[in-house]
C-alpha positions in Angstrom: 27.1 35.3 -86.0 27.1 31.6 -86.7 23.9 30.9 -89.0 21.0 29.2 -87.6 20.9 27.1 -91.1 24.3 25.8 -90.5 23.9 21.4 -90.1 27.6 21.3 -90.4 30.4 22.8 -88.4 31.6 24.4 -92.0 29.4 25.4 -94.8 31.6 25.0 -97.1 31.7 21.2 -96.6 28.3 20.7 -97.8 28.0 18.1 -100.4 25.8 19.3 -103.5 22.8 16.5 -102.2 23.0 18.8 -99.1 22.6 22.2 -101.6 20.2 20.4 -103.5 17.7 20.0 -100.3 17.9 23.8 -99.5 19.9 24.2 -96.9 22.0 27.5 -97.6 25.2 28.3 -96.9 26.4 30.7 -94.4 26.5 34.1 -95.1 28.2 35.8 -91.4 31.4 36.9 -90.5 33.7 33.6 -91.5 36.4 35.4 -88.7 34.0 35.8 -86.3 32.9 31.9 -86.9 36.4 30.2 -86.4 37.4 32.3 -83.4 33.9 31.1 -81.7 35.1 27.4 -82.8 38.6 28.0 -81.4 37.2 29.5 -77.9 35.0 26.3 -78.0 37.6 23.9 -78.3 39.5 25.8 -75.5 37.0 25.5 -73.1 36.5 21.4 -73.8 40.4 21.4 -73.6 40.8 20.2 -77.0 44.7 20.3 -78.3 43.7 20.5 -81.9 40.6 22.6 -83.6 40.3 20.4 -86.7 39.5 17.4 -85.0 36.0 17.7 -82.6 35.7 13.9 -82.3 38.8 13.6 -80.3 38.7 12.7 -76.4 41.9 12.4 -74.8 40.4 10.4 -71.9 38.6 7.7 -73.9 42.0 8.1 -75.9 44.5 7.2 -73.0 41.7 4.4 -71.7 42.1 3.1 -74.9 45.9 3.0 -75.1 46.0 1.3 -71.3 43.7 -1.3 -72.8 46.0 -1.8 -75.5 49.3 -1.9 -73.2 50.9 0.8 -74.8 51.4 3.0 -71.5 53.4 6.2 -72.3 50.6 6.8 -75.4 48.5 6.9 -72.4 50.9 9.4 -70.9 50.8 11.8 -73.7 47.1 11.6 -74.0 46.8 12.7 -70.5 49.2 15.2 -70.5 47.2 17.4 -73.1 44.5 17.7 -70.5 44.8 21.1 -68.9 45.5 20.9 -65.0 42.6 23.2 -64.6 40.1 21.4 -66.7 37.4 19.5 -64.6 38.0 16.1 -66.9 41.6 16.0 -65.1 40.1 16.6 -61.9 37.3 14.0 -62.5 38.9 11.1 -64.6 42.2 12.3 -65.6 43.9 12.1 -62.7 42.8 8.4 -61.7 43.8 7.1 -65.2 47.4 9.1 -64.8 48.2 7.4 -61.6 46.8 4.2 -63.3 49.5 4.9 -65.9 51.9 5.4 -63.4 51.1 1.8 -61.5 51.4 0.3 -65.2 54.7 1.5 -65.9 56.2 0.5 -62.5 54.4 -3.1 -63.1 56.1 -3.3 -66.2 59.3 -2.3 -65.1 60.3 -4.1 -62.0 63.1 -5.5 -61.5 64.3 -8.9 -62.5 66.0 -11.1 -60.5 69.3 -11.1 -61.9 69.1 -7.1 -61.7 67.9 -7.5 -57.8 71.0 -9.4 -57.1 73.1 -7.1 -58.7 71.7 -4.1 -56.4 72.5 -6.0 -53.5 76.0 -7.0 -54.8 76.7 -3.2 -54.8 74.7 -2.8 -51.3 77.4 -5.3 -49.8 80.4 -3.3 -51.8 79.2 0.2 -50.1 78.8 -1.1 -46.8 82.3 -3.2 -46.7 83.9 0.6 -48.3 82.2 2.0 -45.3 83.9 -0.4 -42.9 87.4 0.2 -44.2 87.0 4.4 -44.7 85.3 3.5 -40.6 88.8 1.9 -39.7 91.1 4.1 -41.7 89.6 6.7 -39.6 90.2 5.1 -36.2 93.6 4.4 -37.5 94.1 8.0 -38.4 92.5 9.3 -34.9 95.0 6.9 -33.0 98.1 8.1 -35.2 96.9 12.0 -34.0 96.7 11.2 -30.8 100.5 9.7 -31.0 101.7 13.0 -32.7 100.4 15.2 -30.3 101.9 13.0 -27.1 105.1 13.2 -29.3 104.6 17.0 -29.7 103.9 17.5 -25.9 107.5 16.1 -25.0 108.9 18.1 -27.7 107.3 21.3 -25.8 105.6 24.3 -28.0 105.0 27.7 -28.1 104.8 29.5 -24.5 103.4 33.2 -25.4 103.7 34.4 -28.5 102.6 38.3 -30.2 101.7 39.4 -33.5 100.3 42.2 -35.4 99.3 42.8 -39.3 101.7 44.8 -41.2 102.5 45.1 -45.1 100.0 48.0 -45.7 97.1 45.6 -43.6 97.8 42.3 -45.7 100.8 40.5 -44.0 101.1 38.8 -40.8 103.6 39.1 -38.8 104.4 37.2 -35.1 106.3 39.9 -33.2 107.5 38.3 -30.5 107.2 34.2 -29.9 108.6 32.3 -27.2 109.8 28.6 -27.5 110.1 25.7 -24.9 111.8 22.2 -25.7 111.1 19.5 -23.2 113.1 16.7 -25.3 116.4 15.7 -24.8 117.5 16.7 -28.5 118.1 20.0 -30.1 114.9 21.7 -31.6 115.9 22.8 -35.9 114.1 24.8 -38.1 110.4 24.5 -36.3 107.2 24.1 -38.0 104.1 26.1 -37.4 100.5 26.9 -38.4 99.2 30.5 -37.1 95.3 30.3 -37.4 93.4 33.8 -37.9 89.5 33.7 -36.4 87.0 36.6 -37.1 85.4 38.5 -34.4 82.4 35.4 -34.1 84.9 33.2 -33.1 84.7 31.7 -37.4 87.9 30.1 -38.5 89.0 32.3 -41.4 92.3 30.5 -42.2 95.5 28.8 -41.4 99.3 30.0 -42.6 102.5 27.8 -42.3 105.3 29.5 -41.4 109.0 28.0 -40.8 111.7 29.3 -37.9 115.0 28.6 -39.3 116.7 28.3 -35.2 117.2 26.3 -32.9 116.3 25.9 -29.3 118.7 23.0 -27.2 117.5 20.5 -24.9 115.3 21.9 -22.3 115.3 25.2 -22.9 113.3 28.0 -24.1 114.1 30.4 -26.7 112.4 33.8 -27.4 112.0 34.9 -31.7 111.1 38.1 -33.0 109.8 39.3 -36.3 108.6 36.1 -38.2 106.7 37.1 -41.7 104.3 34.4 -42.0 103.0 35.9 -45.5 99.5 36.7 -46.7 96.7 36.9 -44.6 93.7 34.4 -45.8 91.4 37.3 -45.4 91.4 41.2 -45.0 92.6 42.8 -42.1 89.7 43.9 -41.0 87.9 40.6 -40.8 90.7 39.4 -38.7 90.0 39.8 -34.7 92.8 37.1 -33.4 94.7 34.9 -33.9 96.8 31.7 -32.6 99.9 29.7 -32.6 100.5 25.6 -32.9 103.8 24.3 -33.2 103.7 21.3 -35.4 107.3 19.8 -35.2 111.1 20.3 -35.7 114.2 18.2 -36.8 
């Protein structure tokens, strides 16, 4: 129990004057005493015990006063979010901080022109990656007029061998519509999952030929790994890309 005599928040800081005039020193439980101070200082929301005097509101209005903004900051922040003096004052002197800083920090001109220099770079990098990609769309659209006269695949069948991990096209048929003899064709077999989900592209290469205007029937082309398990795999299809 904190005694009643007690005109100092320690009794042993009385001065001998103090002694002198009668007051008496505390004789309670000294453990008891400076865990009642500590809940005390909890509840005002307090950072430190050994100081009472301090007020970290009328210690951040001070340092806004005084310019010096993120001392401000720090004062604020030791307010508990929960503590009615954030609710009531310390969250209008925060965002007061906040529109300090950002006053103090805008932008000069030679910075603004800077940000717009690099605004102008992005947007001309956009215009050329805009045209390189019209310039790619046009060059796909050539290839795959080109690949049309040059014919493809007509039917084509495949299964999954190589103890479930290696694809194999059974059976593919080849048509050439050009005028020149089809070498050593390029292909891509693309695997898709039972949703309809791409699950992977293989290249494969038919060392033949086909001549001019005819079609040609291959068997038994091991196109390698599958990009996926078996099991995953529910079909699967054939582009010709080119020959030579």
């Amino acid at each position: 129990m904190i005694c009643s005599e007690m005109h100092s928040e320690t009794s042993h800081l009385m001065t001998p004057s103090s002694k002198s005039k009668g007051r008496k020193p505390c004789k309670g439980n000294w453990g008891l005493h400076w865990i009642r101070i500590a809940a005390m200082c909890f509840l005002v929301g307090l950072n430190s015990c050994s100081d009472f005097g301090y007020d970290p509101l009328e210690e951040a209005r001070k340092a806004l006063a005084e310019g010096r903004i993120q001392d401000a900051k720090e004062h604020l922040y030791k307010i508990p979010a929960e503590s009615p003096k954030w609710e009531n004052d310390g969250r209008e002197l925060m965002n007061k901080a906040w529109d300090a800083e950002k006053k103090k920090n805008q932008e000069p001109e030679e910075v603004k022109k800077a940000l717009l220099k690099d605004q102008q770079f992005k947007e001309e990098v956009a215009q050329r990656d805009a045209e390189t990609k019209k310039e790619h769309a046009k060059f796909d659209r050539k290839w795959k007029e080109e690949r049309k006269k040059m014919g493809g695949v007509v039917n084509f069948d495949w299964s999954v061998e190589g103890f479930g991990i290696v694809g194999v096209i059974k059976s593919i048929t080849i048509k050439n519509t050009s005028s020149e003899t089809c070498r050593d064709m390029m292909g891509i077999m693309t695997f898709s999952a039972k949703s309809g989900t791409k699950l992977g592209d293989v290249p494969f290469t038919i060392y033949d030929t086909v001549p001019p205007y005819q079609t040609k029937m291959f068997r038994n082309i091991n196109v390698g790994l599958l990009p996926t398990p078996a099991d995953q795999v529910k079909s699967a299809s054939v582009m010709l890309l080119n020959c030579k």
